[in-house]
N, C-alpha and C positions, 0 to 999 in steps of 0.2 A: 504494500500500500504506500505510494508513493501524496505528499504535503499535496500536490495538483490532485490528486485523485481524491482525498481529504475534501479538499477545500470545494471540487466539483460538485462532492455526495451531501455537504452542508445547505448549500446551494438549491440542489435539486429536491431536499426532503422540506425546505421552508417554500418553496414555490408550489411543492403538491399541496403541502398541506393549506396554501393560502388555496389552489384549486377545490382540495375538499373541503373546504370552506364555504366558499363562494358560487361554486363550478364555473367561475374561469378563472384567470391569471395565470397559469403556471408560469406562460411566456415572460409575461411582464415582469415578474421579479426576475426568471431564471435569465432573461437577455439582456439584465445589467450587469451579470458575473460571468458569465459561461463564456461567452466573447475572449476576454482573459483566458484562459483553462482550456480552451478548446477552439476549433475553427468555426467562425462565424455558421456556414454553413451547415457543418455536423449540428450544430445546436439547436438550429432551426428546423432539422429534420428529426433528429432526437426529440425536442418537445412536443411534435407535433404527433409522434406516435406516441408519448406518455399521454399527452390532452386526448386523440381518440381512443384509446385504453382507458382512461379515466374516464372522459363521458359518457362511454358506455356502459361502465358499472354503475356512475350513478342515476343514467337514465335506467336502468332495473330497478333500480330501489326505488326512483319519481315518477315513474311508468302512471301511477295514477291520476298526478296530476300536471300532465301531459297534455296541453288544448292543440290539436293536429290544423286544425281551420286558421287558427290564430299566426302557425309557422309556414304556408306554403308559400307567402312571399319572400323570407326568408330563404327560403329553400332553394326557390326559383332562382332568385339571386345570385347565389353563392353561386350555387351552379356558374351559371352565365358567367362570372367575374374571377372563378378558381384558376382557369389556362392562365389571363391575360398575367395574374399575378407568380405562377411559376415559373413561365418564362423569364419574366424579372430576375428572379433568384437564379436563375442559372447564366442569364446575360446580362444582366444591365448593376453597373454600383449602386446600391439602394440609400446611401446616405442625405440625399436631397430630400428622395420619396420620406425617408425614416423622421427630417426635420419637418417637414410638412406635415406631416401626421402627429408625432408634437404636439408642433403648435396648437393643432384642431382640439387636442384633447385637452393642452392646458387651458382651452378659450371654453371648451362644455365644462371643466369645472370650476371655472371661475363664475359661467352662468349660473351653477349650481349654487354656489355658497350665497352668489347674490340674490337669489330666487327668482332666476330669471330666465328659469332651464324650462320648455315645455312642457306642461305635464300630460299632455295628452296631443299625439302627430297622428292623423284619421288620412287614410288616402290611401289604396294600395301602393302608391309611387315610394314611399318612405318606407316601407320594410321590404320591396324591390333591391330600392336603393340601399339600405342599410346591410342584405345579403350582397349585393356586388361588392360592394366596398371591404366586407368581409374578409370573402373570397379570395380577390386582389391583396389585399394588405395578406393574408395569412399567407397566402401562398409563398407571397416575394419578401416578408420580414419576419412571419412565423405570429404573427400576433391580429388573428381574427376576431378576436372579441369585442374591443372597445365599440367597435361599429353596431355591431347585433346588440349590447349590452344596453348600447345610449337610447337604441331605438324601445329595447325591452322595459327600459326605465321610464317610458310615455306611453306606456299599453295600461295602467292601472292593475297589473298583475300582482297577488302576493306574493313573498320573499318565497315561499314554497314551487309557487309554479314558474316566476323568472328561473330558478335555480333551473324545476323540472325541462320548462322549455327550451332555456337554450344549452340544457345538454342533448336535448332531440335536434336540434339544429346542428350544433355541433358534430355530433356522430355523423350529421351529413357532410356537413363543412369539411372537418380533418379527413372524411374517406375518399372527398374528391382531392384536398390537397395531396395526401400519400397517394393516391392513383397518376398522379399529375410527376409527386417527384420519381417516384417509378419508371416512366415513361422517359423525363428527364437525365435517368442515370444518375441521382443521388440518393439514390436509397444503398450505400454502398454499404462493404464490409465490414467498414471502419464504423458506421453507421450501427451496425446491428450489434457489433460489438459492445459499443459504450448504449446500447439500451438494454443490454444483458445485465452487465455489470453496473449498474447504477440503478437497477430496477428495487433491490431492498430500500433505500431509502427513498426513493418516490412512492413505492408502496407506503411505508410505513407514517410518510407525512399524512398522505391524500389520507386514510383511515383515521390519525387524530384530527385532522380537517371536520370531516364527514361526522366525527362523533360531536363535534362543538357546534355544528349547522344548527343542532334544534335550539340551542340557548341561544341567537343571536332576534332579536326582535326586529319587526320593520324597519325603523330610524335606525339603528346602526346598522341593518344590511345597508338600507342605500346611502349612507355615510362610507359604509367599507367598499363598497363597488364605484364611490365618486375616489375613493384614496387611490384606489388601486388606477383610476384615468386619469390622475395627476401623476403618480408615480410613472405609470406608463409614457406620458407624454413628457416628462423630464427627461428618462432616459432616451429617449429616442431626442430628444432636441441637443443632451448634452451627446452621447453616443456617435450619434448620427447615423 
């Protein structure tokens, strides 16, 4: 066990478990450390198969409260938006994309603290839009959440079925991204290695995550899911 391998498994067991928390972020905290520890792009493929491994456990357990009508624009979306953003990561420097994205997110929670953040967007165009955006950002920076989450946070849903929903979104999301880096030739060996070996402590977070979900009430879920789009949109502004 080498201090980088340390320092990676500390990394990846506080980003599950903010996922089993939440059910999202693993990206956001784990893509301000792993960059360091590892190659940008293993990282991104790495998380991306822990987040649809994760999603899909906890959409078993949320299965009940799961609204199917509420995600097919969502769904449609991502779809549609997945290719354009894995191309990205295999060709293009993502670091402009990375500050642009940022920005957007320090500005939703700056609306947020001011109370000035929507509370309700009606239109199928905006949860379209919110799965393109997805899509595209997951594919090409490994972090599809903020987009589904902002939108998830103007549907009037409770802290039960935001969680439920967009891990059924999700499980769509991260199986078109891994179908996309497949295709792409990044799903390498190197790849499947460090999802092997780093799997105990993403396990072991994502499950104290998951056990602390019922104690968290309304107001501090959507207080922890605005932290988590400011922390997200730091690192990627400071990052790039």
């Amino acid at each position: 066990m080498t201090l980088a391998w340390a320092a990676a498994a500390v990394v990846i067991a506080a980003a599950s478990f903010v996922m089993g928390l939440a059910g999202f972020g693993i990206a956001l905290v784990a893509l301000a450390f792993l960059p360091y520890l590892m190659s940008a792009s293993d990282a991104i493929v790495l998380l991306t198969i822990y987040a649809a491994v994760m999603s899909l456990a906890m959409l078993v357990q949320l299965r009940e409260s799961v609204e199917p009508r509420a995600l097919l624009d969502l769904v449609v979306g991502t779809i549609a938006g997945t290719p354009l953003g894995v191309w990205g990561l295999a060709a293009l420097p993502p670091s402009a994309l990375n500050r642009l994205i940022g920005l957007m997110l320090v500005v939703a929670f700056v609306l947020e603290t001011r109370g000035l953040y929507p509370k309700k967007l009606e239109g199928r165009r905006w949860g379209i839009g919110a799965g393109v955006l997805s899509g595209a950002i997951g594919g090409a920076v490994g972090l599809p959440g903020p987009p589904a989450v902002l939108y998830a946070a103007t549907q009037s849903w409770s802290a039960r079925a935001v969680k439920a929903n967009l891990q059924a979104f999700f499980v769509v999301n991260q199986g078109a991204i891994l179908v996309g880096y497949w295709w792409a030739g990044l799903l390498t060996r190197e790849v499947w290695k460090l999802t092997v070996g780093f799997a105990a402590p993403a396990l072991a977070g994502a499950v104290a995550g998951a056990l602390l979900f019922e104690r968290v009430d309304q107001r501090r879920f959507r207080q922890l899911v605005f932290a988590l789009i400011l922390l997200s949109g730091l690192v990627l502004l400071v990052r790039g």
